[in-house]
Residue frames as a rotation matrix with the C-alpha (Angstrom) as fourth column:
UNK 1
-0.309 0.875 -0.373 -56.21
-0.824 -0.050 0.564 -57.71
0.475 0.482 0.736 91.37
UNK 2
-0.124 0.470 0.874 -58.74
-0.728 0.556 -0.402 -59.81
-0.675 -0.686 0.273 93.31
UNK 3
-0.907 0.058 -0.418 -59.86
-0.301 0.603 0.738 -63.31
0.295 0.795 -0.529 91.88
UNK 4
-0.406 0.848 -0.341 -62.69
0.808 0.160 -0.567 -63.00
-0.426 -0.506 -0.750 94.44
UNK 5
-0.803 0.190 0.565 -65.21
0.033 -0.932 0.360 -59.99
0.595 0.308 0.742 94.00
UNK 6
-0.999 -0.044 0.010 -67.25
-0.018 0.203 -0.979 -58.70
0.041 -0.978 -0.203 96.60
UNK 7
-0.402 0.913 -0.070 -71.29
0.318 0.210 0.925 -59.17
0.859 0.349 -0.375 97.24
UNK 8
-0.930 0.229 0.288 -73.19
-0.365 -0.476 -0.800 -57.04
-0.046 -0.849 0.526 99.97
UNK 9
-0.653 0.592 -0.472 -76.18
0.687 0.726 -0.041 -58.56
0.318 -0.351 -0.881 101.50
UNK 10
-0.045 0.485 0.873 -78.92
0.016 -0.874 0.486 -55.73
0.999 0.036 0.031 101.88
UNK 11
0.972 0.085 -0.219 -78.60
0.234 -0.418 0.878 -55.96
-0.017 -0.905 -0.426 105.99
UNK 12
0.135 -0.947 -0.291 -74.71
0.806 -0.066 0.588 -55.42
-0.576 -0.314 0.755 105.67
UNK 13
-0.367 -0.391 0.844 -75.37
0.873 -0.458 0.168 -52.91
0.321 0.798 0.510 103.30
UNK 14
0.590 0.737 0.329 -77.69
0.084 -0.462 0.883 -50.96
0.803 -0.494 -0.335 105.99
UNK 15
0.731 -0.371 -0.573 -75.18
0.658 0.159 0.736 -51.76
-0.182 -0.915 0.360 108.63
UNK 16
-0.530 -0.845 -0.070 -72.14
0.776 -0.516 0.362 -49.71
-0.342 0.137 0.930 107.24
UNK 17
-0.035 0.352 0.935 -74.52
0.586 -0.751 0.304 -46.75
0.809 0.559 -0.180 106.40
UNK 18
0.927 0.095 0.363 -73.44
-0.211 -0.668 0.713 -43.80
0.310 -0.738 -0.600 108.57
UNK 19
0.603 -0.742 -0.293 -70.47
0.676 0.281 0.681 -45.69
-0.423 -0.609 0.671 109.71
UNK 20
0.727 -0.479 -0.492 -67.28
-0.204 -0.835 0.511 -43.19
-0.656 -0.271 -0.704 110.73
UNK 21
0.781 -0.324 -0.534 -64.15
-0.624 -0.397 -0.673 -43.00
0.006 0.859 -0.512 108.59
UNK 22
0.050 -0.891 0.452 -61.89
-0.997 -0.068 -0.025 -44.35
0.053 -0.449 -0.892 110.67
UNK 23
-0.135 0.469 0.873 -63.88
-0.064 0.875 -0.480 -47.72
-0.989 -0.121 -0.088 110.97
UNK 24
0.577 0.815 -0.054 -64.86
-0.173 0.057 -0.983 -47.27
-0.798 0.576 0.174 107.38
UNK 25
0.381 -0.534 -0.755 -61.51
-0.727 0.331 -0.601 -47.46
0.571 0.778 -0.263 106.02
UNK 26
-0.261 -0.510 0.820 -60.42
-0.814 0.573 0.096 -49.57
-0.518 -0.642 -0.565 108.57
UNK 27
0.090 0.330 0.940 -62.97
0.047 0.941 -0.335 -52.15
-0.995 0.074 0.070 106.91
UNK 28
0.878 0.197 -0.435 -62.17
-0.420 -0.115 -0.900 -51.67
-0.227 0.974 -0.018 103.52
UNK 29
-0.178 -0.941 -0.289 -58.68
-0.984 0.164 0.069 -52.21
-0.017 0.297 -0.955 103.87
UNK 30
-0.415 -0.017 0.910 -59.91
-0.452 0.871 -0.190 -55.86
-0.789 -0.491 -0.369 105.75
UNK 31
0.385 0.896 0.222 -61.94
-0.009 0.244 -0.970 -56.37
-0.923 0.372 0.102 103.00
UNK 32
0.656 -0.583 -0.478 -59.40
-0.697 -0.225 -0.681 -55.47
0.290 0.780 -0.554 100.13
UNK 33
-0.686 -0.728 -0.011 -57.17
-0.725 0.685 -0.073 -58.58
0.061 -0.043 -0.997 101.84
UNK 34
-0.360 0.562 0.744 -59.96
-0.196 0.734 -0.650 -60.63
-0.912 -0.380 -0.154 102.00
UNK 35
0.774 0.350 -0.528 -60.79
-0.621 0.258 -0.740 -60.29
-0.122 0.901 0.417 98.31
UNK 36
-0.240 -0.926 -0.290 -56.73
-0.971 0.228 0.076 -61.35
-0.004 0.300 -0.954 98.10
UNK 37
-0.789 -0.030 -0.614 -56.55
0.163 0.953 -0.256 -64.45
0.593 -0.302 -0.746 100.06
UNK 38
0.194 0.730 0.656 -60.47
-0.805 -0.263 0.531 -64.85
0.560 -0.631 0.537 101.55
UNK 39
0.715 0.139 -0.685 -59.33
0.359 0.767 0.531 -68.14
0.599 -0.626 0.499 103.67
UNK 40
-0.154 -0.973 -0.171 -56.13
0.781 -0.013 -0.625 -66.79
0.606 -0.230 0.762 105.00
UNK 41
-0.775 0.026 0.631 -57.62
-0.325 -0.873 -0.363 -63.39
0.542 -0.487 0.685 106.09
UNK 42
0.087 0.996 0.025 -60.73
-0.662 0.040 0.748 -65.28
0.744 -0.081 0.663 107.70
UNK 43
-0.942 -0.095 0.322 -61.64
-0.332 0.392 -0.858 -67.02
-0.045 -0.915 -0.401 110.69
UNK 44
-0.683 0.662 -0.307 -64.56
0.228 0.593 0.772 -69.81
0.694 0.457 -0.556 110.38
UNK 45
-0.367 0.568 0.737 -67.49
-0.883 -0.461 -0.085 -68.81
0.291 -0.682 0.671 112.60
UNK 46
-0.991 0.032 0.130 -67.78
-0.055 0.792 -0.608 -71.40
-0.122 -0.610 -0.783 115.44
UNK 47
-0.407 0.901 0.148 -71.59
-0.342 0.000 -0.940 -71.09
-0.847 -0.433 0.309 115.20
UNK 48
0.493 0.515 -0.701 -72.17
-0.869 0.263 -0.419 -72.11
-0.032 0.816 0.577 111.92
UNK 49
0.433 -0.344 0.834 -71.52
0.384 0.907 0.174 -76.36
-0.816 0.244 0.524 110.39
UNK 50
0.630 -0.334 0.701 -70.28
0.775 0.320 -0.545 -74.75
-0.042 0.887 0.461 107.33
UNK 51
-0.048 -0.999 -0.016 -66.43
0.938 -0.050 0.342 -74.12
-0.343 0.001 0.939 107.03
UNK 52
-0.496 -0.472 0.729 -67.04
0.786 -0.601 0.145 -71.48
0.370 0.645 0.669 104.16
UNK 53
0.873 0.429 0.233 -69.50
0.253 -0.806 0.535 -68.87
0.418 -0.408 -0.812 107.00
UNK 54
0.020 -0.933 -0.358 -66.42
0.905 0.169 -0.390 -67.03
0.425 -0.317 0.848 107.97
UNK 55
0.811 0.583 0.045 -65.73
0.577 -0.810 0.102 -64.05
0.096 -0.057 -0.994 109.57
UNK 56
-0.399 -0.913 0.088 -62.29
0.854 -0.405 -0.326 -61.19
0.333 -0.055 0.941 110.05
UNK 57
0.518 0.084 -0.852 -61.81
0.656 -0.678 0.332 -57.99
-0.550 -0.730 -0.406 112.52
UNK 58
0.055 -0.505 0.861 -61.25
0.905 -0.338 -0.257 -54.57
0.421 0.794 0.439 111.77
UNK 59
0.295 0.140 0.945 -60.47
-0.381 -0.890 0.251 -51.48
0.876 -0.435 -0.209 113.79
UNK 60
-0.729 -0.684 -0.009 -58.01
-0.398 0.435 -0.807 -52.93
0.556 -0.585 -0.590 115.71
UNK 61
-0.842 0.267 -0.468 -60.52
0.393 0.898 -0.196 -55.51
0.368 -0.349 -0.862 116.61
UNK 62
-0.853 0.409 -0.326 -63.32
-0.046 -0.680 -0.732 -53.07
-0.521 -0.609 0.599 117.62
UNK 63
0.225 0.642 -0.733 -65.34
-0.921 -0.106 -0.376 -54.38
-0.319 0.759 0.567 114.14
UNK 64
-0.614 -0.396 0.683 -66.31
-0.062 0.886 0.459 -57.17
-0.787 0.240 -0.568 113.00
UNK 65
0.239 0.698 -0.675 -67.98
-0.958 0.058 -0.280 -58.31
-0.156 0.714 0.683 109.36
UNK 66
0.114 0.176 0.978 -69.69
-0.078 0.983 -0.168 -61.81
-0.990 -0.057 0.125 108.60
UNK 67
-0.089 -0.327 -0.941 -68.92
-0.741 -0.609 0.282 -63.53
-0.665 0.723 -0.188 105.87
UNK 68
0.374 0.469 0.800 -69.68
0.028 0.857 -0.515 -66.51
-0.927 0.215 0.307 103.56
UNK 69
-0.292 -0.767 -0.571 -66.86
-0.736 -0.201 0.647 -67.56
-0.611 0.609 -0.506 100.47
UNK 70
0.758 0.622 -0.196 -67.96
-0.368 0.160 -0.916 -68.98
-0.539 0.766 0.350 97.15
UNK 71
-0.342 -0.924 0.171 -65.01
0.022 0.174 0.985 -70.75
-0.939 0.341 -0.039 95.50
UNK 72
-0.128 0.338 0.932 -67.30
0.770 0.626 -0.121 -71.48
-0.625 0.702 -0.341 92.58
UNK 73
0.482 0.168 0.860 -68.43
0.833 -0.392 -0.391 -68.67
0.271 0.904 -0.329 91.93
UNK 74
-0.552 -0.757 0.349 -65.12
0.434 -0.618 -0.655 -66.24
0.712 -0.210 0.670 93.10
UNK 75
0.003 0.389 0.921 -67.49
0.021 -0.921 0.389 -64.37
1.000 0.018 -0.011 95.55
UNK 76
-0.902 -0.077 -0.425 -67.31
0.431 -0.159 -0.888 -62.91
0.000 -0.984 0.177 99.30
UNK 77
-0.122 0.905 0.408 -70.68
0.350 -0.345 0.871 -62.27
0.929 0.249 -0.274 100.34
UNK 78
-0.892 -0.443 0.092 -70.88
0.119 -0.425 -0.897 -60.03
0.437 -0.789 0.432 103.45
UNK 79
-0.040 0.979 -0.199 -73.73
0.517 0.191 0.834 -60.87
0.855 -0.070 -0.514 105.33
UNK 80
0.840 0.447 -0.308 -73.25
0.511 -0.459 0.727 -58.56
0.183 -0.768 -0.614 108.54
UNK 81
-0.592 -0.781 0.199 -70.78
0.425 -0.512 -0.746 -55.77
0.685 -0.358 0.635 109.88
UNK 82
0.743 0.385 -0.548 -70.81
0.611 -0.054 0.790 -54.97
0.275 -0.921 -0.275 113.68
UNK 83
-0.312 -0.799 0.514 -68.58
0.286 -0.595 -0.751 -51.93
0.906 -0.087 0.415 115.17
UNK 84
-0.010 0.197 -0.980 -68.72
0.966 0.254 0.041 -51.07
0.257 -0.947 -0.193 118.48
UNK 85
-0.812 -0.447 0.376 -68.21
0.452 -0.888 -0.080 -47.28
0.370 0.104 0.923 118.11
C-alpha cells in the first residue's frame, strides 16, 4: 500500500489516451513504484528551481512522465507523459 496517491493533471490525462499496452503498462508499473518511494524512483527535472518537479522513464526509457511530489499532502501529481512510439 502506497502512502502517496496519485493526481492526473487534465493534459497528462489527454496524453495517455490512446496510448498502446505495452507503454501503458510499462507506465503503470513506473508509477505503482513511484507511489512506493516517489523520491527514490524520481529524478529532479534540471529545468525547474524546485527539487519536488520531478520526473522517471518507462518503456525501457522510450517514455517519459512529469511529475511534481506533495509530502504534505501524500500526492504525485502527473503533469505530462511523453512516449515516443
Amino acid at each position: 500500500m502506497s502512502a502517496y496517491r496519485p493526481v492526473w493533471h487534465a493534459k497528462s490525462s489527454a496524453e495517455v489516451y490512446g496510448l498502446p499496452e505495452r507503454p501503458g503498462k510499462a507506465l503503470f508499473d513506473v508509477l505503482v513504484d513511484v507511489l512506493r518511494d516517489p523520491w527514490g524512483q524520481t529524478v529532479p527535472d534540471p529545468e525547474e528551481d524546485d527539487e519536488a518537479f520531478r520526473f522517471a522513464l518507462f518503456d525501457l526509457g522510450d517514455g517519459i512522465v512529469h511529475l511534481h511530489l506533495d509530502d504534505q499532502a501524500r500526492t504525485v501529481t502527473v503533469h505530462g507523459v511523453m512516449w515516443l512510439g
